[in-house]
MIFI-302053 format. One record per residue (C-alpha): x, y, z. Coordinates in steps of 0.05 Angstrom, whole numbers, padded with zeros to 5 digits, always signed. Each point is the difference from the previous one (the first is absolute). Example, Ala and Ser with C-alpha at 12.3 -4.5 7.8 and 13.67 -1.06 7.14 Angstrom:
REM residues 2
+00246-00090+00156 +00027+00069-00013 
END
This chain:
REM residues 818
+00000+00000+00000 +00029+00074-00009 +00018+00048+00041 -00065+00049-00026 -00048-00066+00013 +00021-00017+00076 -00007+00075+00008 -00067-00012-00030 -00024-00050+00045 +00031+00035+00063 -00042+00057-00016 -00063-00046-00014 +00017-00035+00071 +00006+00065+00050 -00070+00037-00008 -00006+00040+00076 -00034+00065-00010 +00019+00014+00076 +00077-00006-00013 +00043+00044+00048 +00055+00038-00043 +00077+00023+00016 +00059+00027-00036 +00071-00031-00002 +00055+00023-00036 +00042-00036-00046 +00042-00025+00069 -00064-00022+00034 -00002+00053+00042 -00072+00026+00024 -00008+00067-00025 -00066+00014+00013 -00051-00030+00044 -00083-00002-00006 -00047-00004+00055 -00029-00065-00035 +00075-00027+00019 -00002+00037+00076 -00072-00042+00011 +00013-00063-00030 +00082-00005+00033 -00017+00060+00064 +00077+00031-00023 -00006+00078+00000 +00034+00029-00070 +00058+00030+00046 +00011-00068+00026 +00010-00034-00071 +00015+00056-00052 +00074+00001-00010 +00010-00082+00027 +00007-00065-00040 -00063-00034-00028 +00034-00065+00034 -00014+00027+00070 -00069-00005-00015 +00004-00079-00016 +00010-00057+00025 +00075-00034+00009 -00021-00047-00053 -00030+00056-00049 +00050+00040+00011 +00048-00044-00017 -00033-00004-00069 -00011+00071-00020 +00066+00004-00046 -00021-00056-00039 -00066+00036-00004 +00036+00055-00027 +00031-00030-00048 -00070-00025-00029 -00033+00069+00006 +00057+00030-00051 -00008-00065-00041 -00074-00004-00010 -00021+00075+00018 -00032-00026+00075 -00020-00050+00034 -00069-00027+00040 +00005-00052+00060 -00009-00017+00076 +00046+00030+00046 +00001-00006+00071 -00001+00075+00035 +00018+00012+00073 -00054+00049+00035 +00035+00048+00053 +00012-00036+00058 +00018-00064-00040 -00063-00036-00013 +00009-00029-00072 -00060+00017-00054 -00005-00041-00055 -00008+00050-00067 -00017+00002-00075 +00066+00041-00028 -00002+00035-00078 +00059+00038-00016 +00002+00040-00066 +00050+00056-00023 -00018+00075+00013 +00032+00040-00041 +00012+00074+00002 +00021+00042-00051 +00069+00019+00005 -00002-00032+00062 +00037-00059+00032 -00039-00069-00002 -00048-00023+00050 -00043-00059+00015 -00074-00002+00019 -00022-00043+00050 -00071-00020+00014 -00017-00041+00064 -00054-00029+00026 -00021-00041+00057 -00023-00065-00021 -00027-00033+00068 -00077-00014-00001 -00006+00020-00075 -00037-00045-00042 +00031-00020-00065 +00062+00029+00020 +00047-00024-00052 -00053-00009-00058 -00018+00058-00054 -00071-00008-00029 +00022-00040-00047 +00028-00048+00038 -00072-00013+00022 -00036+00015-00052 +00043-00064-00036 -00015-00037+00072 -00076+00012-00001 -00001-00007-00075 +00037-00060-00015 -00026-00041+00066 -00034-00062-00014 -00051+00011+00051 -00056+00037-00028 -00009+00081+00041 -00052+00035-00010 -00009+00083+00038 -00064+00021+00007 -00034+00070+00029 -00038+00021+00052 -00063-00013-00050 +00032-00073-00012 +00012+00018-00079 +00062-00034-00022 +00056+00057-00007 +00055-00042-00018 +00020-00073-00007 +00056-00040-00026 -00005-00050-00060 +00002-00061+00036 -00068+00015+00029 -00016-00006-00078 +00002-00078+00002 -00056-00004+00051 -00047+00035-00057 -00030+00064+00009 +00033+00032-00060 +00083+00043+00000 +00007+00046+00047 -00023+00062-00042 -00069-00035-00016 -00009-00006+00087 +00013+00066+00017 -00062+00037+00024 -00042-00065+00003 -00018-00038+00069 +00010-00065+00009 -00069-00024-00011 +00013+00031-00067 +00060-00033-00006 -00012-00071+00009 -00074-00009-00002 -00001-00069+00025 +00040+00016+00058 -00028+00010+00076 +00013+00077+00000 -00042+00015+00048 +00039-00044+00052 +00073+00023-00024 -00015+00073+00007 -00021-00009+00064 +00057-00022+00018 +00028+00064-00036 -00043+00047+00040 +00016-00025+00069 +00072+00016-00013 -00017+00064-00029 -00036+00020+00064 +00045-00033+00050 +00063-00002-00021 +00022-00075+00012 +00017-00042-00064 -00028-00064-00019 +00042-00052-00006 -00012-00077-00032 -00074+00012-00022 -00019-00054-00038 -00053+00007-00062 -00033-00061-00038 -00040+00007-00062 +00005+00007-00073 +00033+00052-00041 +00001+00021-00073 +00053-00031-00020 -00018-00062+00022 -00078+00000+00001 -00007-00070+00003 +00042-00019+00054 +00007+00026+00075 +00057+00026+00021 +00034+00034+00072 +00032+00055+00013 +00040+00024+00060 -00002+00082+00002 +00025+00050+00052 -00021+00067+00005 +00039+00064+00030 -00018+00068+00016 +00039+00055-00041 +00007+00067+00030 +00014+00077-00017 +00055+00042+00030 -00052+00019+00054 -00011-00063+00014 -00077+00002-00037 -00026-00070-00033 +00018+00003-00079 -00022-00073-00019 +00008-00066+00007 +00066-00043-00032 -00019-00067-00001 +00034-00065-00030 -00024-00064-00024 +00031-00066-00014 -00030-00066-00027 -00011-00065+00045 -00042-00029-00038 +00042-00073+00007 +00009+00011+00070 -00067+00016+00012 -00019-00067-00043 +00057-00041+00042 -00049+00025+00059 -00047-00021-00030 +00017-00072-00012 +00024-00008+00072 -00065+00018+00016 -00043-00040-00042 +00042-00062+00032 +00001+00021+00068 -00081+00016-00022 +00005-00074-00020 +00032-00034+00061 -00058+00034+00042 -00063-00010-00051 +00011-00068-00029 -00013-00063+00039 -00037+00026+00063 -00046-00068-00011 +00011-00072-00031 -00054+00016-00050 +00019-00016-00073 -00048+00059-00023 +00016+00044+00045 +00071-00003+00000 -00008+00012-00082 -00043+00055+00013 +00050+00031+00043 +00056+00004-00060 -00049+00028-00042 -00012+00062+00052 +00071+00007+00016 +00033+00003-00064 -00059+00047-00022 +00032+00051+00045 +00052+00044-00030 +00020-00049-00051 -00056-00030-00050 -00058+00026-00025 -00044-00070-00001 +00024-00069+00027 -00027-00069-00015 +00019-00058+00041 -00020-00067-00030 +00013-00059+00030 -00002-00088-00017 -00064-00026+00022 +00035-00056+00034 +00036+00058+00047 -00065+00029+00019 -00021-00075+00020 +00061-00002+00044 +00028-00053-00042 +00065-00010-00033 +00008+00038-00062 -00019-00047-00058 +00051-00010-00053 -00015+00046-00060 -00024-00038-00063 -00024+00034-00064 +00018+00075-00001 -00075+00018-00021 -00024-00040+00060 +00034+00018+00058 -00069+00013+00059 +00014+00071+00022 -00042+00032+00048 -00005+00081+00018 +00019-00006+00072 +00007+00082+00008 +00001+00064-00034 +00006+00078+00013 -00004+00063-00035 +00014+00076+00003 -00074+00014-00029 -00061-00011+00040 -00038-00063-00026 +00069-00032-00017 -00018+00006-00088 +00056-00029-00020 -00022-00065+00031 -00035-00050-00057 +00004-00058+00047 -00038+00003+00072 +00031-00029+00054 -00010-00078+00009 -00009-00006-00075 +00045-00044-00039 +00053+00049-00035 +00008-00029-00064 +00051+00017-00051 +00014-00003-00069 +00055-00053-00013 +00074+00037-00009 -00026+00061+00032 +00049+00026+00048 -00035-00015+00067 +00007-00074-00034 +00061-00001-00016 +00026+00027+00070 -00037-00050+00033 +00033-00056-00040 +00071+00023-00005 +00006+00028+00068 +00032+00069-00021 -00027+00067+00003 -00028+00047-00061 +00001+00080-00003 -00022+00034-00061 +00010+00078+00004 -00050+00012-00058 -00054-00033-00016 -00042-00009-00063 -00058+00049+00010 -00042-00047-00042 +00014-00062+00017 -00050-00037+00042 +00012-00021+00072 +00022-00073-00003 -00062-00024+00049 -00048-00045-00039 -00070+00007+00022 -00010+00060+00013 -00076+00014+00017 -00042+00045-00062 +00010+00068-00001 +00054+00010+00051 +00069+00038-00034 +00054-00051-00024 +00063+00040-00039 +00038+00035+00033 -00014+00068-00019 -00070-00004+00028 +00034-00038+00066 +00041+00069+00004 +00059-00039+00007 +00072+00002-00038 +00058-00029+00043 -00010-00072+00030 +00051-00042+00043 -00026-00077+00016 +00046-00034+00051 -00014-00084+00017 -00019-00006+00072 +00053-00052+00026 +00010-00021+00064 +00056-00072+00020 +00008-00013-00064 -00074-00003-00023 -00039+00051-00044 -00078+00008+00029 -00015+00066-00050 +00011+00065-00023 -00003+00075+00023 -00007+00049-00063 +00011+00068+00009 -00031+00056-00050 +00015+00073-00002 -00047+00050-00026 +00010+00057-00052 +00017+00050+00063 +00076-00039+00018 +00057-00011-00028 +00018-00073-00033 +00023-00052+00046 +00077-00005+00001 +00054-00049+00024 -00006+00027+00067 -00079+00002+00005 +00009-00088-00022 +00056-00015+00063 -00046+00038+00041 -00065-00037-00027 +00039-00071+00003 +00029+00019+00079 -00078+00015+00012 -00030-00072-00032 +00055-00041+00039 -00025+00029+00058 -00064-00010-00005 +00011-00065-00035 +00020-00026+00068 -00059+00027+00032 -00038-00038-00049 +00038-00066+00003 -00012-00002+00082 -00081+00016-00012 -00002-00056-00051 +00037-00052+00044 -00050+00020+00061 -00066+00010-00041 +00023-00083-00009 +00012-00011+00072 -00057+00036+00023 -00041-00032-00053 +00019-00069+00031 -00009+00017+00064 -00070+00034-00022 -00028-00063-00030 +00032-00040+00051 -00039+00053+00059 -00066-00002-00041 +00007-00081-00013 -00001+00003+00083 -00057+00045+00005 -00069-00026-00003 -00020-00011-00077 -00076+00020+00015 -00025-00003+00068 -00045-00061+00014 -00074+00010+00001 -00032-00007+00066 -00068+00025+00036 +00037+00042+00062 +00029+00055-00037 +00009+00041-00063 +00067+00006-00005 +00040+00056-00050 +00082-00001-00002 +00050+00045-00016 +00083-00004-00020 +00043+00043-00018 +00073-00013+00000 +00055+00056+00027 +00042+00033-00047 +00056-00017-00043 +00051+00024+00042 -00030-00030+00068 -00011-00062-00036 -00061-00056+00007 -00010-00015+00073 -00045-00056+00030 -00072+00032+00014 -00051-00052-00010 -00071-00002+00023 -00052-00076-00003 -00065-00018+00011 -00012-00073+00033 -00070-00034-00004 -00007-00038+00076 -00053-00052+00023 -00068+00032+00022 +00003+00051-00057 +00057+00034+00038 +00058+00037-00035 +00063+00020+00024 +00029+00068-00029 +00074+00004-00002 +00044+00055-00023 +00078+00005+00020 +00068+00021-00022 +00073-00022-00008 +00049+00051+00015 +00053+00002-00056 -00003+00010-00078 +00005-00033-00062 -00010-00082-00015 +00025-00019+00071 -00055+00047+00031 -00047-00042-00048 +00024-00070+00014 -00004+00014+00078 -00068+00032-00023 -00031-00068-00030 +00028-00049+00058 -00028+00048+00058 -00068+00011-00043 -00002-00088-00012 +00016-00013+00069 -00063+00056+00027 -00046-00052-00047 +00025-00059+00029 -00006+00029+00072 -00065+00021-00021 -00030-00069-00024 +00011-00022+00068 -00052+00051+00026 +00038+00030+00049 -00013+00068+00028 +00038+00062-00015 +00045+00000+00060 +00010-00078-00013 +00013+00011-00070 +00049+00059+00008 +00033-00035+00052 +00018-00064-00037 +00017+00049-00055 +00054+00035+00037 +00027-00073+00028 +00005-00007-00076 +00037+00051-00028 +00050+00000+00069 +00018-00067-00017 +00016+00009-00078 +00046+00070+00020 +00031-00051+00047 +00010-00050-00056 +00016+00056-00051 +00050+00031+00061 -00039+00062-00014 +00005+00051+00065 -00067+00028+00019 -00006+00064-00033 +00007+00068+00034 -00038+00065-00028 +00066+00022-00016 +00019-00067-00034 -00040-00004-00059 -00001-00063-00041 -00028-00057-00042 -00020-00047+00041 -00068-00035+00036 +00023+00024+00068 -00033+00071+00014 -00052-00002-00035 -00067+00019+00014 -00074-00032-00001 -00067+00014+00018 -00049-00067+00005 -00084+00013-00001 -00051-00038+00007 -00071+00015-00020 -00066-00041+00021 -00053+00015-00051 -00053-00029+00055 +00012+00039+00055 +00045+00057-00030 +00055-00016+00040 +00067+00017-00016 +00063-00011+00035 +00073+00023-00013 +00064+00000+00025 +00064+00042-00035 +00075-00016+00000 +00039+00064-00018 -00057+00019-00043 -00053+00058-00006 -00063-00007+00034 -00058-00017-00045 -00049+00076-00009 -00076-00012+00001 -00049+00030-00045 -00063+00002+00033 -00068+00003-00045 -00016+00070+00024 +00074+00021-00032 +00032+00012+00061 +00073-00029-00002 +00034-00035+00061 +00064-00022+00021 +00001-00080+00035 +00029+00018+00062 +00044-00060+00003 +00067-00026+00033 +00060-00005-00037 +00040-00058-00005 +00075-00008-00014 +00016-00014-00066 +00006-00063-00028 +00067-00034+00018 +00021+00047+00054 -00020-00027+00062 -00048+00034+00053 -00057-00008+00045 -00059-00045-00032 -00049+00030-00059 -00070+00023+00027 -00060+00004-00032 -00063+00044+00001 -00073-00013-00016 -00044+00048-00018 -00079-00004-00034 -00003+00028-00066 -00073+00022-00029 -00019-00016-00064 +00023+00043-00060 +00074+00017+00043 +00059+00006-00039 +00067-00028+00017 +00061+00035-00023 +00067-00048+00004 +00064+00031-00021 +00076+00000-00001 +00034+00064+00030 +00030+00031-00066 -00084+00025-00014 +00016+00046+00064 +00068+00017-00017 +00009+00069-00031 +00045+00052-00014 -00007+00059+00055 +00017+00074-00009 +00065-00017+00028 +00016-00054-00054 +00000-00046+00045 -00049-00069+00002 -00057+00008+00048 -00060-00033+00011 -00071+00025+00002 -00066-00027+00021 -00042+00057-00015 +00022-00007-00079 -00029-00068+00011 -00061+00013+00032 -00019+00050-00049 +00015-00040-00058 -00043-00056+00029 -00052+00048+00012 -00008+00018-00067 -00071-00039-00036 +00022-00040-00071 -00055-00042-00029 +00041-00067-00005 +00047-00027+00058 +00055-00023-00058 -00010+00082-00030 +00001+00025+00076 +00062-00044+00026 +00027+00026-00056 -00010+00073+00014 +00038-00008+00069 +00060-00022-00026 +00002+00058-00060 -00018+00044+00059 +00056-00026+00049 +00056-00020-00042 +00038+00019-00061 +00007-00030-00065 +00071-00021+00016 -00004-00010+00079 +00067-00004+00043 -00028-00062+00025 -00052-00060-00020 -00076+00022+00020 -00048-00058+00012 -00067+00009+00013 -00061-00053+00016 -00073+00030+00006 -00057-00050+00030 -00075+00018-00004 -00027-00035+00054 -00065-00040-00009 -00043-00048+00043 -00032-00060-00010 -00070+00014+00023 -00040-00052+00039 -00038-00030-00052 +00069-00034-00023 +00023-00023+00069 -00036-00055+00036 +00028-00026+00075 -00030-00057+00055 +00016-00013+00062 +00004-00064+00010 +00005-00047+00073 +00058-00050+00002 -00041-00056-00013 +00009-00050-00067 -00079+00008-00001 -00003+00062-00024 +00050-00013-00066 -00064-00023-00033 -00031+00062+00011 +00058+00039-00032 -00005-00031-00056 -00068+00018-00008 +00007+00073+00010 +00060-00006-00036 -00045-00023-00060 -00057+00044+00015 +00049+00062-00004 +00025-00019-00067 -00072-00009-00027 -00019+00068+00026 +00067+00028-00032 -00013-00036-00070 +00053-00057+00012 -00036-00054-00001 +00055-00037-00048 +00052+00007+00059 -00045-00032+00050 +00025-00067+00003 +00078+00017+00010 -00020+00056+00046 -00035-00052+00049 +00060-00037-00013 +00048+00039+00029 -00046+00037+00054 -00006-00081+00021 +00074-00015-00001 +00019+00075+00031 -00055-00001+00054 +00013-00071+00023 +00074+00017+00006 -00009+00068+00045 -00057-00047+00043 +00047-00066+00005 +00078+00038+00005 -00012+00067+00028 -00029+00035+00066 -00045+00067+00010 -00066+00024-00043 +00002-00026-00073 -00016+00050-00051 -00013-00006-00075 -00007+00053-00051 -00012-00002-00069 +00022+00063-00046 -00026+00016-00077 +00053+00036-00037 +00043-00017-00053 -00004-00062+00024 -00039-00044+00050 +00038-00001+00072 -00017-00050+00046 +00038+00019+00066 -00005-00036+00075 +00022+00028+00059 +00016-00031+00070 +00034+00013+00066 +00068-00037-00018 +00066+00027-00017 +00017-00066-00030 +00000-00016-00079 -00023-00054-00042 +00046-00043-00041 -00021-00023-00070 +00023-00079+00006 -00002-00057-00048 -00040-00049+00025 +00015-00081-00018 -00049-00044-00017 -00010-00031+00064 -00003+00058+00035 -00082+00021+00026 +00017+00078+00001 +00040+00065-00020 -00036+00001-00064 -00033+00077+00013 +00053+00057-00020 +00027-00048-00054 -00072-00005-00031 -00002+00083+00020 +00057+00016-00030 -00016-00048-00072 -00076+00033-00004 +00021+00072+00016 +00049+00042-00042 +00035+00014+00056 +00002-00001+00079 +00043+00019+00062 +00003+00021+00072 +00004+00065+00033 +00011+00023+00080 -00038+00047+00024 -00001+00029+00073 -00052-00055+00029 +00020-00054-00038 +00001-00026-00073 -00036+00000-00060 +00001-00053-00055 -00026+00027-00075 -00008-00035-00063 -00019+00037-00069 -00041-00026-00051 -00003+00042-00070 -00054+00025-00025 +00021+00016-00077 +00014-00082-00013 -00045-00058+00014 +00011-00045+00060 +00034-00063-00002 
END
C-alpha cells in the first residue's frame, strides 16, 4: 500500500469531533497549549509550553516518539493510541492525530489532536468501519422510528422477504411481511421504546414470504436507540434464522410427546390411535395406522402370501381438519390396497418409503373406497407422503403413513429418521398389547368357561348377572358369582373373589367356585359351608407352600379370598348368609327402599380366624337381593385415590328399570367404568314365594299305622294338584320315607310335599342320624326303601336342620315316571 493510501485510511479511522488540539515545533517542543488539552491532561499552558512532548507520556510512549517522528516527515502525520499521563500521574489512554502546520515563512510545526477515548463508543472505528460492519453482517438489522416505519436496514434482512432495503423504508412491518405476526413483534418494539430495557432471545414462529409454504423461526432482539439528550429515536433490532433448531426442538418433542402418549393401555386400538394423534402434532398433516388383522386378534402375525391379499385393517387415524377428510377408510374397516402400491410394498419388504411430491392426480392406492367420497390426491389436499412398516422383534404387524397437506413443506431425509424413530416406538407398544390382548384373551375365555354359562332355572328367584373384567393394565382377576338349585326349592346365592390377576387369579377362581358346589350339594348351612371352604383352601396354600396373604401381599393364589354364601327358602322367605372377607349382601325392599344386611364378617378364606356366623332374616315377597364383589364400590375419589361408597350404590339400586337383566345392568354402568381397575361382579335375586296352594304338610304320630294314611293324602294332594300320573311313585316313596322316619328315628314325624319345578317329597324327624342307601342280597327281608327311593326319583338326599333331619326325594315333572 502507499504512503498517500495508509494516510488515507488513518484519516478514515480517527473521526472525533471533540479532539483537544496543541502545537509542537519541529523538536517536539509544546508551543502552545488549548484549554481542550488543560481539561482533558489538568497541565496549565505555563506548566507545558516551552517542555518536551515526552514529559507528557508515558515511559513506554515516550520512548517511541522519535520513531514517530520519523513517520510524521515520511508520510506527512500520523493517527494512533498513545498512552498520556494526567498531572499527578494517572495514565489516560488517548486517540493521537498528528499532521504538519505550516506557516508561511515560518519554521515547521506539527498539529496534534487528542482525545480521551475512555467510555467512548466506537472509539477506534470511522463510520465506515460500521457502516461495512452493519452492512456486510450476515444477521439480518433492521432500525426503525418512533412510528415503527423501517428507516434503515441492511441487505441481509433481504433474504427473509420483504423486499431491498430501499423498497422497506417508510413501511411497517405488517406492510412488510404480511404473513407475519406484526402485531406481536411490535409489541415487543414498543415496550422497549417506553422503557428502555432491550429484548433479548425473542423467538417468532410462522411463515414468511419467502417461504410461504413452510414455517420457519426466528430469534430477534430489540434495543433502544437514543439522541444526544438522551430522547427515544427508534428501535434497532436484529434477526437471525433458527428455523432447524427450532425443528430439532421440535423432534425432541414429538418423541418425548411420544414416550408419554403412546402405550398408556395394552389396547391394540388404542395404542394405534395414540401414534396417529402424536405424530399429528407438529409433524404431519394426516396419519393412518393400519394394522394385520391377526395383530388386532392378539395373534402372531401371519406370514404374508399374495401381495394383493395381505388382511389389513385401519386400526387408527388422525387429522389436522375437523371430521378427519382425508380418511377413505373408517376405523375397524379392512384397509385394502391396490397390489404394488407403496403401503404394499412396505409391508412386504420391510423398508420405509418417502415421496416428496406426489402425483396430484393419481388416485389414493385404497381399493374400496365408499361412492362419492374424494380418492386423488388433489381432492385429498395432500402432496408429500412417507409410509414406514410397523416392526417390532423382528416381525412386521402394519404400516403408519404420513401425508402432508398443500400448507408444508415436502418431507425430507430428516422428517423419515424422525417418522421411523416414532414407528419403532410405538411398534413396541403395539407388539406388548398384541401379546396381552392373547393372554388376556386366554385367561378371558378361561374366566368366562368358569362362570356360569346361563343360570339354571328355578321357582325361588329371578336371578340377572353381571361381569366385567378390570383393565388391561390391572389384568383379569378372579370375580365370579353362581346360583345353586338346593332340595325344597331352596337356592343358594354365591358371589366371591380371588385376590390376584391374570389366569392364576382364574384357575384359583374355578377350584374355589367347584369346591362352593360341592359343599353346597351336601346342604350344609352358610357357616358350615364357609367353614369347610376355608379348611379347603388352608390346606391346598399348605400343599402349594403358599403363605397366607397379607393386604400388603397381593397375589395369585386361593388363600385370601373372599365369599359370601345365601340361602333363600321360597316357602317361608327365609334367607340366611354368612360372608368371608366379602361385602354384605344390600336389600331392595318392594317399596324401593334399599338396605344394607347388617352382617358379621368373617376372615377371609385361607387365613385363619374365629368361626364364620350367619344371619337370618325374613324377606317379603317382591325384595331384591344385590350380591357383589368390592371393585362395584371401588371408585376413584377427589383425591385420586380408591375409595369406596355405599351411597353411589344405594342410589343406583334405587333407580326403577323395567327388566332385572336391563336394571342389574344399569348399576354396574352407574358404578363402574368401562375399563375398571379391578373385576366387578354382580348377582341380583328377585325373591318369590311359593304360595300355599303348592305346599302341602302332615303331621303325622310315630306309629307304622298311619303310613297308610300318607299315602292317601299323598295321592289325594296330587289329584287336587293335577298329578294324578305321579300317584303311584309318590305313595311309593311317602311309604318307603315315612316307614323309615317311624321305624329309625325319634321325635314328631313330618311330611311335606312341594309343587314346583318338580314334585318334592320331603320327611322330617327328630334324629340327627342319616340314612344309608345299601344293596340288599337276595336273602336279605329289608333295606330295600332309599334304594327303591333313589331308582323312582330323579334324585334324593339328606339335609340337618336345627331339630333334626330331613330326608327329600324329587320326582320330575317335565318326563314321565318310570
Amino acid at each position: 500500500m502507499s504512503t498517500h493510501e495508509e494516510q488515507d485510511v488513518a484519516r478514515r479511522r480517527f473521526d472525533v469531533a471533540d479532539a483537544a488540539p496543541l502545537l509542537l515545533d519541529a523538536q517536539g517542543v509544546v508551543t502552545s497549549w488549548t484549554r481542550g488539552a488543560q481539561q482533558l491532561l489538568a497541565y496549565t499552558a505555563a506548566e507545558v509550553v516551552g517542555t518536551k512532548v515526552t514529559g507528557l507520556l508515558s515511559p513506554e510512549d515516550a520512548a517511541r516518539v522519535p520513531e514517530l517522528a520519523d513517520r510524521c516527515r515520511r508520510d506527512g502525520g500520523w493517527v494512533g493510541l498513545l498512552t498520556a499521563r494526567r498531572k499527578g500521574g494517572r495514565p489516560v489512554r488517548v486517540m493521537v492525530r498528528i499532521t504538519p502546520a505550516v506557516e508561511p515563512g515560518g519554521a515547521p510545526h506539527w498539529l496534534v489532536l487528542v482525545s480521551d477515548v475512555a467510555g467512548e463508543r466506537g472509539w477506534d472505528m470511522t463510520r465506515g468501519v460500521l457502516e461495512q460492519m452493519v452492512t456486510d453482517s450476515p444477521v439480518g438489522i433492521a432500525i426503525v422510528d418512533t412510528d415503527l416505519r423501517c428507516v434503515w436496514s441492511n441487505e441481509a434482512l433481504e433474504r427473509y422477504g420483504g423486499g431491498s432495503p430501499r423498497e422497506r423504508l417508510g413501511r411497517r412491518l405488517a406492510e412488510i411481511q404480511p404473513g407475519l405476526d406484526s402485531e406481536g413483534i411490535e409489541t415487543q418494539m414498543r415496550q422497549v421504546l417506553e422503557s428502555g430495557r432491550p429484548v433479548v432471545g425473542y423467538e417468532h414462529v410462522g411463515q414468511i414470504r419467502s417461504a410461504p409454504h413452510r414455517e420457519t423461526a426466528h430469534m430477534m432482539s430489540f434495543t433502544r436507540l437514543d439522541d444526544d439528550q438522551g430522547h427515544p429515536m427508534g428501535v434497532y433490532y436484529t434477526v437471525v434464522d433458527i428455523t432447524e433448531r427450532h425443528r430439532a426442538r421440535q423432534r425432541l418433542a414429538l418423541l418425548d410427546r411420544a414416550g408419554e402418549q403412546i402405550g398408556r393401555s395394552l389396547d391394540i386400538t388404542r395404542t394405534a390411535q395414540e401414534l396417529a394423534d402424536v405424530a399429528v402434532q407438529d409433524f404431519a398433516d394426516f396419519v393412518s395406522v393400519d394394522l394385520l388383522e391377526s395383530v388386532l386378534r392378539g395373534a402372531e402375525p401371519e406370514p404374508l402370501g399374495d401381495a394383493d391379499q395381505v388382511p389389513l385393517r385401519r386400526a387408527g387415524h388422525q387429522s389436522v381438519n375437523p371430521g378427519i377428510p382425508e380418511a377413505v377408510v373408517e376405523i375397524g374397516a379392512a384397509a385394502t390396497y391396490l397390489a404394488g402400491s407403496p403401503p404394499i410394498r412396505c409391508l412386504t419388504t420391510g423398508r420405509s418409503w418417502r415421496e416428496e411430491r406426489l402425483d396430484p392426480l393419481a388416485r389414493e392406492w385404497a381399493t374400496d373406497v365408499p361412492d362419492g367420497r374424494p380418492a386423488t390426491f388433489l381432492e385429498l389436499g395432500l402432496h408429500s407422503v412417507m409410509i414406514v412398516p410397523i416392526q417390532a422383534r423382528g416381525v412386521t404387524m402394519g404400516v403408519t403413513s404420513f401425508f402432508r397437506r398443500h400448507r408444508q413443506d415436502p418431507f425430507d431425509a430428516d422428517d423419515l429418521n424422525l417418522a421411523e424413530d416414532l414407528v419403532s416406538r410405538a411398534a413396541i407398544c403395539v407388539d406388548n398389547a398384541r401379546r396381552y390382548t392373547r393372554e388376556r384373551d386366554s385367561a378371558l375365555v378361561l374366566q368366562r368357561s368358569l362362570l356360569p354359562q346361563r343360570l339354571p332355572e328355578q321357582d325361588a328367584v329371578e336371578v340377572a348377572a353381571c361381569y366385567r373384567p378390570a383393565d388391561e393394565l390391572t389384568g383379569l382377576g378372579g370375580d365370579w358369582y353362581d346360583l345353586i338349585p338346593l332340595s325344597g326349592a331352596r337356592v343358594a346365592l354365591v358371589v366371591g373373589e380371588v385376590p390376584g390377576h391374570g389366569i392364576d387369579a382364574a384357575a384359583a377362581m374355578g377350584r374355589v367356585r367347584t369346591a362352593v358346589r360341592t359343599l353346597a350339594a351336601l346342604d350344609l348351612p352358610p357357616e358350615g359351608v364357609l367353614a369347610h371352604l376355608d379348611d379347603l383352601v388352608a390346606r391346598m396354600a399348605r400343599e402349594e407352600g403358599v403363605r397366607p396373604l397379607t393386604a400388603e401381599e397381593p397375589g395369585e393364589q386361593a388363600v385370601g379370598s373372599g365369599c359370601v354364601y345365601v340361602v333363600y327358602d321360597p316357602v317361608d322367605g327365609q334367607c340366611t348368609m354368612a360372608a368371608a372377607g366379602h361385602p354384605a349382601p344390600a336389600v331392595v325392599l318392594p317399596d324401593g327402599i334399599v338396605r344394607f344386611v347388617d352382617l358379621p364378617q368373617g376372615p377371609p378364606l385361607g387365613a385363619g380366624g374365629p368361626p364364620f356366623e350367619a344371619v337370618e332374616l325374613a324377606l317379603a315377597e317382591g325384595s331384591t337381593l344385590a350380591l357383589h364383589t368390592d371393585g362395584l364400590l371401588a371408585h376413584v375419589d377427589d383425591g385420586g385415590a380408591l375409595a369406596t361408597d355405599r351411597d353411589r350404590l344405594r342410589h343406583a339400586l334405587e333407580q326403577r328399570v323395567s327388566s332385572l337383566d336391563l336394571r342389574c345392568q344399569a348399576v354396574v354402568d352407574a358404578l363402574v367404568p368401562a375399563r375398571p381397575h379391578d373385576d366387578v361382579a354382580l348377582l341380583m335375586a328377585h325373591t318369590r314365594r311359593l304360595g300355599a296352594d303348592r305346599v302341602a304338610d302332615w303331621d303325622l304320630a310315630a306309629d307304622p299305622a298311619v303310613v297308610a294314611d300318607a299315602r292317601k293324602e299323598a295321592a289325594r294332594q296330587l289329584t287336587e294338584w293335577g298329578l294324578e300320573e305321579l300317584a303311584f311313585t309318590t305313595e311309593l316313596v311317602v311309604s318307603e320315607l315315612v316307614t323309615n322316619a317311624i321305624r329309625h328315628a325319634e321325635g314328631p314325624v313330618r311330611l311335606r310335599l312341594i309343587r314346583g319345578r318338580a314334585l318334592i317329597c320331603e320327611v322330617s324327624d327328630g334324629s340327627a342320624t342319616a340314612p344309608h342307601l345299601r344293596h340288599p342280597r337276595a336273602t336279605d327281608e329289608g333295606g330295600r326303601g332309599l334304594l327303591l327311593v333313589s331308582q323312582f326319583s330323579e334324585r334324593w338326599g339328606t339335609r340337618f336342620a336345627p331339630g333334626g333331619k330331613v330326608i327329600w326325594a324329587e320326582q320330575s315333572l317335565t318326563r314321565p315316571p318310570a
